[in-house]
C-alpha positions in Angstrom: -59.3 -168.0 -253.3 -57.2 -170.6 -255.1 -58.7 -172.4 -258.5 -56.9 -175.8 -257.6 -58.1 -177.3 -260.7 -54.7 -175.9 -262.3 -53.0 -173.0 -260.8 -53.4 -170.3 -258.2 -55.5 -167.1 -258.9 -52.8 -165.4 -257.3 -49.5 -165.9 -259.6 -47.2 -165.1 -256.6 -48.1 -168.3 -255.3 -46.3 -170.0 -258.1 -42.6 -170.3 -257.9 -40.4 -167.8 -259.2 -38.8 -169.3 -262.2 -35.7 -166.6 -262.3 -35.0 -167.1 -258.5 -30.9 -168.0 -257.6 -31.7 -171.4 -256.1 -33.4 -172.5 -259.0 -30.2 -171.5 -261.4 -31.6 -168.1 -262.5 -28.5 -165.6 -263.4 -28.5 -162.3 -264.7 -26.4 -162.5 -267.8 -25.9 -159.0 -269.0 -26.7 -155.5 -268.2 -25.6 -152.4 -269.9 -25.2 -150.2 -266.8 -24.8 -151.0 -263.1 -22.7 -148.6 -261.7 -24.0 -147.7 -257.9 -25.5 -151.7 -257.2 -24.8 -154.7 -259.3 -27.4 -156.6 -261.6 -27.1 -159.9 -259.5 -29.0 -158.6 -256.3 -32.5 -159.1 -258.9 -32.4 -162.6 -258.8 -31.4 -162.9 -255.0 -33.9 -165.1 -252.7 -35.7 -163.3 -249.5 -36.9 -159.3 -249.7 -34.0 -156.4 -250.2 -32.6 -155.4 -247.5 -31.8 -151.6 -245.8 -29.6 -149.9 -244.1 -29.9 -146.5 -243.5 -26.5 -144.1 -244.2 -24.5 -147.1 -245.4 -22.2 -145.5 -248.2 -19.7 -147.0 -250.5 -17.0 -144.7 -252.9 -20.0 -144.9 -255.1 -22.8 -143.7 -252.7 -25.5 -145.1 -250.6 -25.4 -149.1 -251.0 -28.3 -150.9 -252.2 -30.0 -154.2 -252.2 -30.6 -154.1 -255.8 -29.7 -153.0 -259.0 -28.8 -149.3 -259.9 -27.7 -147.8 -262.9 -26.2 -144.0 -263.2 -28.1 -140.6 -264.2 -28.4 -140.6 -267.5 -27.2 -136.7 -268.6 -28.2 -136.0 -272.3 -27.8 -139.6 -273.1 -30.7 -140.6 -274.9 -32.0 -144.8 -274.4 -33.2 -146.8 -271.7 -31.3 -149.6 -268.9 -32.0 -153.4 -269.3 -31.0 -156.4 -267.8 -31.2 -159.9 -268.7 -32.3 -162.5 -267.2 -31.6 -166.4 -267.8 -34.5 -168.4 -266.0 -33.5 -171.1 -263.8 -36.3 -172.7 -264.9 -37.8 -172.2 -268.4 -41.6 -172.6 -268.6 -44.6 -170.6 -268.8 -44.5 -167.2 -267.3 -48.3 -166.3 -265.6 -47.1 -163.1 -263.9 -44.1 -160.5 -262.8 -43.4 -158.3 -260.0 -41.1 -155.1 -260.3 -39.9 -154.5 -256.6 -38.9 -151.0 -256.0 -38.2 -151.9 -252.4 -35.8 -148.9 -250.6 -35.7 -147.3 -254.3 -37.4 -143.9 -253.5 -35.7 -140.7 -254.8 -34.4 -143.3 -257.5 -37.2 -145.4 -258.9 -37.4 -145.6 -263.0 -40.9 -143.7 -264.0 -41.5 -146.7 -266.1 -40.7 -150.0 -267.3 -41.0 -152.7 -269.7 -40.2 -156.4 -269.6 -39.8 -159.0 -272.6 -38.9 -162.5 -273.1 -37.0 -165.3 -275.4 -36.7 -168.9 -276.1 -33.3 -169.6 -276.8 -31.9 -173.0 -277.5 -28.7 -173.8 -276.0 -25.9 -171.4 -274.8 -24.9 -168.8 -276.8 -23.0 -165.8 -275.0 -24.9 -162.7 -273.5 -23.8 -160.5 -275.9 -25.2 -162.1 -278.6 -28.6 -162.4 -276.5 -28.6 -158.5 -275.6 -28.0 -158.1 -279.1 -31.2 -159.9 -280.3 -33.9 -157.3 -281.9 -36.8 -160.4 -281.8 -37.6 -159.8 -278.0 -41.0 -160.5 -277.9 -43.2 -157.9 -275.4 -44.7 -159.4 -271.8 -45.0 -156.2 -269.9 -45.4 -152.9 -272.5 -44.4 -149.4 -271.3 -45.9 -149.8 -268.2 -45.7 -147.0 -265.2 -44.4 -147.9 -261.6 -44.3 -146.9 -258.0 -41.0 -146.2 -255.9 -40.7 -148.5 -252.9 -43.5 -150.9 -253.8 -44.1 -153.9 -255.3 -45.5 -154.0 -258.7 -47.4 -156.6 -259.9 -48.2 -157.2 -264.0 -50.6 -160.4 -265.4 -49.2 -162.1 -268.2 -51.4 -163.8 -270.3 -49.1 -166.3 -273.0 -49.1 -170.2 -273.0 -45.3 -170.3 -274.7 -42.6 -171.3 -273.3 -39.5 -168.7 -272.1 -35.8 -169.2 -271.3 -34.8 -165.3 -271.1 -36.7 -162.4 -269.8 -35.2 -158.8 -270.4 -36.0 -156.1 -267.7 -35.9 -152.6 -268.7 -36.0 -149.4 -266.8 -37.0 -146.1 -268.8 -35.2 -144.6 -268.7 -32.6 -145.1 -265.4 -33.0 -146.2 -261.7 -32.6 -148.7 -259.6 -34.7 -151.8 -259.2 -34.5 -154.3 -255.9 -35.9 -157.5 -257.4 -37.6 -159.4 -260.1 -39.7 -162.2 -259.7 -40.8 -163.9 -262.4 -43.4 -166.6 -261.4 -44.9 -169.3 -263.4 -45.0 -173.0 -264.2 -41.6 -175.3 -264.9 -41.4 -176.6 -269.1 -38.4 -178.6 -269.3 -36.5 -179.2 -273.4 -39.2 -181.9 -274.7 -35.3 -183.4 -276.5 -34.4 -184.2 -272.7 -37.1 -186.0 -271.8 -37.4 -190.0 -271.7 -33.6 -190.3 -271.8 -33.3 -191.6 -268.3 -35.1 -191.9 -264.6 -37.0 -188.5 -264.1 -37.9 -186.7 -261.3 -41.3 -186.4 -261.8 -41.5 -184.3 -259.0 -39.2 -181.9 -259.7 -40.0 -178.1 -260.5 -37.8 -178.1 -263.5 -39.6 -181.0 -265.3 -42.7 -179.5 -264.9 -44.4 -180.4 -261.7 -46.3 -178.2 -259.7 -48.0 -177.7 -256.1 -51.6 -177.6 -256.3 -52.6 -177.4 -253.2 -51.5 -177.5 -249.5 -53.0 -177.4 -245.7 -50.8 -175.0 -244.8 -47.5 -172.3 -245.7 -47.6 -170.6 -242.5 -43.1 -170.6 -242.5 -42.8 -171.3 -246.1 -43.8 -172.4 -249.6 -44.5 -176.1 -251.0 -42.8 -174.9 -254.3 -39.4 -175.1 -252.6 -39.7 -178.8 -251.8 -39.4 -179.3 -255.6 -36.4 -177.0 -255.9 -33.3 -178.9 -257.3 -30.2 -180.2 -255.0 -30.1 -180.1 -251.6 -31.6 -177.7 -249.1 -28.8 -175.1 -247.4 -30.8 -174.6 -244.1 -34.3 -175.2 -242.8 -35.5 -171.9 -244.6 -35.3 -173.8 -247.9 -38.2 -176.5 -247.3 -42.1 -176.2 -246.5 -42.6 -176.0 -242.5 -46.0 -175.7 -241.4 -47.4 -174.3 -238.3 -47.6 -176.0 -235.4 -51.3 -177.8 -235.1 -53.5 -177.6 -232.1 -56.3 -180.0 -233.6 -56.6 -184.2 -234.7 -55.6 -183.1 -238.5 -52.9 -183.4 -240.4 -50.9 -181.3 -243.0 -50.8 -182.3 -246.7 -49.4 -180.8 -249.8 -50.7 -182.0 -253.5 -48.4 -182.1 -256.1 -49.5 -182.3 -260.4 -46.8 -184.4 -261.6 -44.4 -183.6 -264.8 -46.9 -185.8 -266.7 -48.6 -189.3 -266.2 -45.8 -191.3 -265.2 -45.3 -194.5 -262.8 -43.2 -194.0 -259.7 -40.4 -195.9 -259.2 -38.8 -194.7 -255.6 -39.8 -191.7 -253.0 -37.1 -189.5 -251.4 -38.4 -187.7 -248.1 -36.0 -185.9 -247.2 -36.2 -183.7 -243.6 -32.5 -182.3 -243.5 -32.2 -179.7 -241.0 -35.7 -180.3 -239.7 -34.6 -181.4 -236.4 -37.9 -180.7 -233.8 -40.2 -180.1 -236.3 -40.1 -182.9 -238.7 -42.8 -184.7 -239.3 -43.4 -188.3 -237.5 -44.8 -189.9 -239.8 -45.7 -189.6 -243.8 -48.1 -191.1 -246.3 -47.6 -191.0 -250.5 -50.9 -191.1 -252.5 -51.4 -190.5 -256.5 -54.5 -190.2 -258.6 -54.8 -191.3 -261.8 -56.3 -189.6 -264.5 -60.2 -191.2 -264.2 -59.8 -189.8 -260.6 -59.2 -193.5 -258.9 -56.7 -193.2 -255.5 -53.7 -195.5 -255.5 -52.1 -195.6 -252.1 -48.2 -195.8 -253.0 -46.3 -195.3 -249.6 -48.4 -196.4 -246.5 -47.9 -194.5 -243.5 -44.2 -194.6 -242.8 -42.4 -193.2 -239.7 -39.8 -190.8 -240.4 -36.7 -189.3 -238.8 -35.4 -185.9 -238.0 -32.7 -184.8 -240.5 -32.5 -187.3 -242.8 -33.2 -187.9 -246.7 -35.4 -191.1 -246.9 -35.5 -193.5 -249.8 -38.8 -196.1 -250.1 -39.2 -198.3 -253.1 -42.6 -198.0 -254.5 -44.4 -201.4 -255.3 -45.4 -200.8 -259.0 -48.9 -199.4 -259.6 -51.6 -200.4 -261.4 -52.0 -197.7 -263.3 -49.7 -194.2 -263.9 -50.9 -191.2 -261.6 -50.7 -187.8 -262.9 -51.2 -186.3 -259.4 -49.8 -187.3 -255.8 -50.9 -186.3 -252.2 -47.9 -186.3 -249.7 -49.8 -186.4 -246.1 -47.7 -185.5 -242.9 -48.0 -186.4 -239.5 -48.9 -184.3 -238.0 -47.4 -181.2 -239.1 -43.7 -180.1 -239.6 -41.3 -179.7 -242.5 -39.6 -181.0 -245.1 -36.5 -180.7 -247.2 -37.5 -181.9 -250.4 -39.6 -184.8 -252.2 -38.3 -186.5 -255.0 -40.6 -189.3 -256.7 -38.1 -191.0 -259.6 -39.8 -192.9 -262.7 -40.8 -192.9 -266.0 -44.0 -191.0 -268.0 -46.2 -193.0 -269.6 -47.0 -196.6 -268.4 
């Protein structure tokens, strides 16, 4: 059951702020020696392969520090989000990790301004605490609540006290650098600025969130396809914009969505005394293509938009450029 009055009950329905096609890199780790600290961050579940050694051992889909003999301490890695913002829960993925899990771990997060280098980060002793000492299972994912309104840049995973870990997701809702706002046209779509899905009729392929991903999509996976319906309906997604804002121009865009994109779409928003502003009629569309509309200017800002397809299908991305306020 969804609470669509401002976020998912379940946080894995929010985007993962730390995921590669958002921008997220792992900066630093102090130990990676059988699999490297990038595979964290890397979109889609770890993969297996059974009896597939290296010079270093059995290859893995993750990241996987050495035994620690005598050695006292702990393994960490840092995280830089690709998208700072608020952070509403994380999942430790053990996946394939089974002789080889840590026992424990513990996860903490900073706001950093600009960028200084990773060492001085891992340096840092003002890490503040998301996840405590917390105990977790080999092969499975792992799921911890965070309860904190602030805003986060860099989250620092650590294993106690070695192991190997296949992925971090860190999911939660887009903050951009209130400096960067209002110095140009704004996406006020985009994740990044602090949009978010709502709601939608259907993720049957894949998730809204990834229509508000920045750049372009790489392949069909990257968009929101629907499945296919067998009734008079239509598909929708709703989308709470960066802030109040008046829309300028509307970029559908169905690149590699060749028999399944959508025939037709329709752009609503809502304003903030719940009135319905119709900003793109019902507009035929093309496969594989990234289509610009003008928007007439509104009456009023919108704070919320309703993209309606026709009747189902997929879709690259949305942008909707303007300015907040109005």
């Amino acid at each position: 059951m969804d609470d669509w009055s401002g976020r998912p009950e379940d946080f894995t329905l929010l985007p993962d702020l730390a995921v590669r096609p958002l921008g997220g890199s792992v900066i630093w780790a102090n130990d990676e020696f059988f699999a490297e600290k990038e595979n964290l961050i890397n979109p889609g579940p770890a993969e297996h392969r059974t009896a597939t050694f290296g010079h270093k051992g059995q290859i893995y889909d993750g990241w996987e520090t050495r035994r620690r003999r005598g050695v006292p301490g702990e393994d960490s890695a840092i995280v830089r989000l690709g998208v700072p913002g608020v952070i509403r829960g994380i999942v430790v993925d053990t996946a394939w990790f089974t002789g080889n899990y840590p026992p424990a771990v513990s996860v903490s997060a900073l706001e950093i301004e600009g960028y200084p280098p990773a060492a001085d980060i891992a340096a840092r002793t003002d890490w503040v605490p998301l996840v405590e000492h917390a105990p977790v299972a080999g092969d499975s994912r792992n799921p911890f609540a965070i309860d904190s309104e602030k805003r986060w840049t860099h989250v620092k995973l650590t294993m106690h006290p070695d192991g190997g870990i296949a992925r971090l997701r860190v999911h939660g809702e887009g903050r951009p650098d209130p400096e960067l706002l209002g110095l140009g046209p704004l996406d006020l779509a985009a994740l990044e600025n602090g949009a978010l899905v709502l709601d939608c009729s259907n993720r049957f392929y894949s998730s809204p969130n990834q229509i508000l991903y920045p750049g372009l999509a790489r392949r069909m996976g990257d968009g929101w396809e629907t499945s296919r319906r067998r009734d008079d309906g239509n598909d929708w997604v709703r989308i709470r914009l960066a802030g109040p804002g008046l829309i300028r121009l509307a970029e559908i865009d169905t690149s590699y969505f060749l028999g399944n994109s959508p025939g037709s779409a329709r752009l609503s928003g809502r304003t903030a005394d719940g009135t319905d502003l119709e900003l793109l009629p019902r507009t035929d569309l093309l496969p594989d293509t990234r289509h610009r509309f003008a928007v007439p200017p509104a009456a009023a800002s919108v704070e919320e938009v309703r993209l309606d397809i026709y009747p189902d299908g997929g879709l690259a991305r949305l942008r909707l450029y303007g300015e907040l306020g109005g």
